[in-house]
N, C-alpha and C positions, 0 to 999 in steps of 0.2 A: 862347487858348482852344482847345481840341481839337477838330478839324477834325468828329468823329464830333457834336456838340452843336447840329451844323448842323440845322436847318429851318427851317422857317414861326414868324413871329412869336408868340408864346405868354406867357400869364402865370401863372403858377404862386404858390400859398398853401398855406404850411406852416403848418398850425392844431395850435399845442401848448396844454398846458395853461398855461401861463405867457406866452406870444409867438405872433404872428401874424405869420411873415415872408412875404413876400409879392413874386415878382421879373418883371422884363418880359424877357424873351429875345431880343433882334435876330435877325433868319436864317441869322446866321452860329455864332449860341448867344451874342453875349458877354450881359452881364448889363446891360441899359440902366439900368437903375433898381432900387433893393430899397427895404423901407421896414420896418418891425419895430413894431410894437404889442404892447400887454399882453393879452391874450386875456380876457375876459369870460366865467365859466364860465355854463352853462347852455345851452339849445337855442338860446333867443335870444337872449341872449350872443353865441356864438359865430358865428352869422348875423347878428349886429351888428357884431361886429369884424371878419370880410369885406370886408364892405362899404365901414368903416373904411380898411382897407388897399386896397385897391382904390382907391377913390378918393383914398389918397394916391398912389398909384401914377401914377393922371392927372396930375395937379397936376405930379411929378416930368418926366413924361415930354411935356406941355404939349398934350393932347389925346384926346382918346377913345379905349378901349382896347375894342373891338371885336370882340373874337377869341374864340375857346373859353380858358376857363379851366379849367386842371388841379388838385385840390386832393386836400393828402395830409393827413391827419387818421389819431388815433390811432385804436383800437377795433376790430370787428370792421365790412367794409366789405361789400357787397355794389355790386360797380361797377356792375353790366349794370343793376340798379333805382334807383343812386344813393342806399341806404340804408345810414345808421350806428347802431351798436347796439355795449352796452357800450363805451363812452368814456367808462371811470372818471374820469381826468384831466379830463374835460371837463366833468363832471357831466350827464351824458347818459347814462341808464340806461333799462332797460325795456325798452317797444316801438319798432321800427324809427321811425328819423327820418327823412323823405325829405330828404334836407340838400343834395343833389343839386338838387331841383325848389324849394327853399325860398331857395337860393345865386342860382341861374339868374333866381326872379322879384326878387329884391332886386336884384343886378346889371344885369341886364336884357340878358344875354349866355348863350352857351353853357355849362355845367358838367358836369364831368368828375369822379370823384372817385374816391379810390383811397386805399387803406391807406396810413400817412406812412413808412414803412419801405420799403415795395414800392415808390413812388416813388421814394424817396432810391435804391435798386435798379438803378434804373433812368439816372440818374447817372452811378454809380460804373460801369455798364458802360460807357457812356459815353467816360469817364473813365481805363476801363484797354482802353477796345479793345477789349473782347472779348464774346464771346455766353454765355456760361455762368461765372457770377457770384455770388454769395454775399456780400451787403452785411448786415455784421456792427452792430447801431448798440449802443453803448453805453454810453447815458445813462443816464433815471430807471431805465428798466426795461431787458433783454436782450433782443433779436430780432432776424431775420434777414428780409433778403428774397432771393427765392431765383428767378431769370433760367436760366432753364436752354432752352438753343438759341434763346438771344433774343426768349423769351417768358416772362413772369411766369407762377409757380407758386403759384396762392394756396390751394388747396386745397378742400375740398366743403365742408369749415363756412368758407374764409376763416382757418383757423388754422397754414396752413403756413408754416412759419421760427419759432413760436413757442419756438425754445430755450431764452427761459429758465428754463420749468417742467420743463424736463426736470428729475426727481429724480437728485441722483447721491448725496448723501450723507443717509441714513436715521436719523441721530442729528441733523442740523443743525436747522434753525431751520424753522419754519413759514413758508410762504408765502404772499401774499396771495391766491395761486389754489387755495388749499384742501388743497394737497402739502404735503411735505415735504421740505426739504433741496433746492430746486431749484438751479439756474444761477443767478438770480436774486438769491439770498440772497446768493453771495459773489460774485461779476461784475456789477454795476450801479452805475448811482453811489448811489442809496440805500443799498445795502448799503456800499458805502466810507462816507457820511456817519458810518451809524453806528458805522463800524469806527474811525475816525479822523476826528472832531467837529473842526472850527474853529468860531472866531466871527467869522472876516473871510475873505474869498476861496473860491473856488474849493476843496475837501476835496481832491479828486485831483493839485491841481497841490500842496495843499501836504505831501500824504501823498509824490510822488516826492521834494520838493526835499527832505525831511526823510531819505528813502532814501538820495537821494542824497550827503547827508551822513553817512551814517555810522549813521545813530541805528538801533539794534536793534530796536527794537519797529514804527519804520516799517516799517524792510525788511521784517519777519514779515508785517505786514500789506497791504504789496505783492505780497510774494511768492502769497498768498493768491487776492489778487485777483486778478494776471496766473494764476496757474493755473486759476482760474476760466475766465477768456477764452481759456487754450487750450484749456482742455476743451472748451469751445462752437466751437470750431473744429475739433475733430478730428473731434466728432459731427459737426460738418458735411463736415466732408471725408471720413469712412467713408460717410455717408448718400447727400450728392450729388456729391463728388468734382469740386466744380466745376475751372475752369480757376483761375482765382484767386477768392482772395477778400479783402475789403476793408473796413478797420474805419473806422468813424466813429462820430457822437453825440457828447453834451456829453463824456464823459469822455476822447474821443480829442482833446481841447482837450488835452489836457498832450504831446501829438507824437509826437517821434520814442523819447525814453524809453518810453511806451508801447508801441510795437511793440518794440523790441529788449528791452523784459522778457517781451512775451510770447512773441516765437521763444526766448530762452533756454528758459525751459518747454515750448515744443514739443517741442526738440529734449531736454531732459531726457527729456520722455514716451516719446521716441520708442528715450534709450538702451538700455533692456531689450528692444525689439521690434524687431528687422530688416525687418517688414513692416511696422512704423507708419513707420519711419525712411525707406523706400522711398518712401511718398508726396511725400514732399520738401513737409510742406503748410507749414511757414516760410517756404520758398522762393516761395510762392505769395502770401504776403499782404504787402496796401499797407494803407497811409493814404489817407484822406480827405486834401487839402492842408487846413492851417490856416484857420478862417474861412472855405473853401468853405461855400454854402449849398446843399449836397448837396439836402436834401430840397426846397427851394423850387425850386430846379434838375428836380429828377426832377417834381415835380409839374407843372411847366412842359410838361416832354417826354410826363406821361400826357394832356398837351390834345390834342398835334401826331399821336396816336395812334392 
């Protein structure tokens, strides 16, 4: 484990819409214990599944877990009041949720909470060393958390790194955010599900292995997608220019194929433009490792904070 992962004993809760992972951190960062649940939608739901993993957590770990808890959840976060709002995924809509002060009296421990991306962020800096960082996830949806001088940038509504509504293409597909044409539509795994539909496994791993074989219609459709995710990468390397940046979420489950179609696309992008080509932003991006629990990870490290 990377020496940077080091601190104070912490337990950190990635609350998705489907999964509650949930991890205990030793002081030296390694991983004591994780534990994974089905997530419960709804307010109390998901302040049921908490608690759920939590106290498998004990159990694993064979006694009381005492500490501040870090928790990265989807939606629009507001940390310093511990309020969640819009967490579609979670069925949590409306007025602000104090989820913060509702975690804390269930548990009966400290709580922390933070955007699940901006956590995961916080990780991968970690992760690559460094203080100015750009953690790309891309799962259901596209977004960025964005570490710039080793401080999170979340912005005045909480919407900063939201790249996937960026519109880029004006004839494309409606959005669920009300746009047009966003990042979104062809860079996420939703938008791959529907590009290329299975009925068994993982869509992304079998839209490569089909690439990978030869078959024409995958490759179109890969090719699609990785340009997608370079595009959300360049926007981010024109906007914040971090030092690196770093892809993860459910879709970067297919590995190293993944990065090496989306540098191919960078570096196409960058054939016309001597100044896109100067940035060297291919040169700049990693992987998440395989099966890392990035976000449970990073939510861990917004406890120790």
């Amino acid at each position: 484990m990377n020496a940077a992962l080091s601190g104070a004993r912490s337990v950190g809760l990635d609350i998705g819409g489907t999964k509650t992972h949930g991890v205990v951190l030793g002081e030296d960062g390694t991983i004591l214990a994780q534990v994974r649940e089905s997530t419960r939608p709804g307010a109390d739901g998901v302040v049921a599944t908490a608690e759920r993993v939590f106290q498998a957590l004990e159990r694993e770990t064979g006694g009381r877990l005492d500490w501040r808890v870090g928790v990265g959840v989807p939606g629009l976060v507001d940390s310093d009041r511990g309020m969640l709002r819009h967490a579609v995924n979670l069925d949590v809509n409306g007025d602000d949720l104090p989820l913060r002060d509702l975690l804390a009296a269930r548990l009966g421990v400290p709580v922390v909470v933070e955007n699940d991306v901006n956590a995961a962020a916080l990780a991968a800096c970690a992760l690559v060393e460094a203080d100015d960082v750009v953690y790309l996830s891309v799962g259901t949806g596209l977004a960025a958390g964005l570490v710039v001088d080793g401080r999170l940038r979340r912005g005045e509504h909480g919407a900063a790194g939201e790249i996937g509504h960026l519109p880029v293409d004006p004839a494309g597909e409606a959005c669920g955010c009300g746009q047009t044409g966003c990042l979104e539509t062809i860079a996420s795994g939703r938008a791959l599900a529907r590009a290329w539909p299975t009925p068994d496994g993982p869509p992304a791993a079998a839209l490569f292995a089909a690439a990978a074989a030869g078959d024409p219609a995958a490759v179109a459709v890969r090719d699609r997608f990785c340009w997608g995710v370079a595009s959300a990468v360049r926007a981010l390397g024109l906007t914040i220019d971090p030092e690196r940046i770093v892809l993860g979420g459910g879709v970067a489950e297919v590995g190293e194929p993944l990065r090496e179609q989306v540098v191919r696309q960078l570096r196409s992008l960058g054939e016309g433009s001597p100044f896109l080509a100067s940035l060297g932003l291919a040169d700049r991006l990693s992987m998440v490792p395989l099966h890392y629990p990035v976000a449970a990870v990073g939510a861990a490290l917004v406890a120790t904070r």
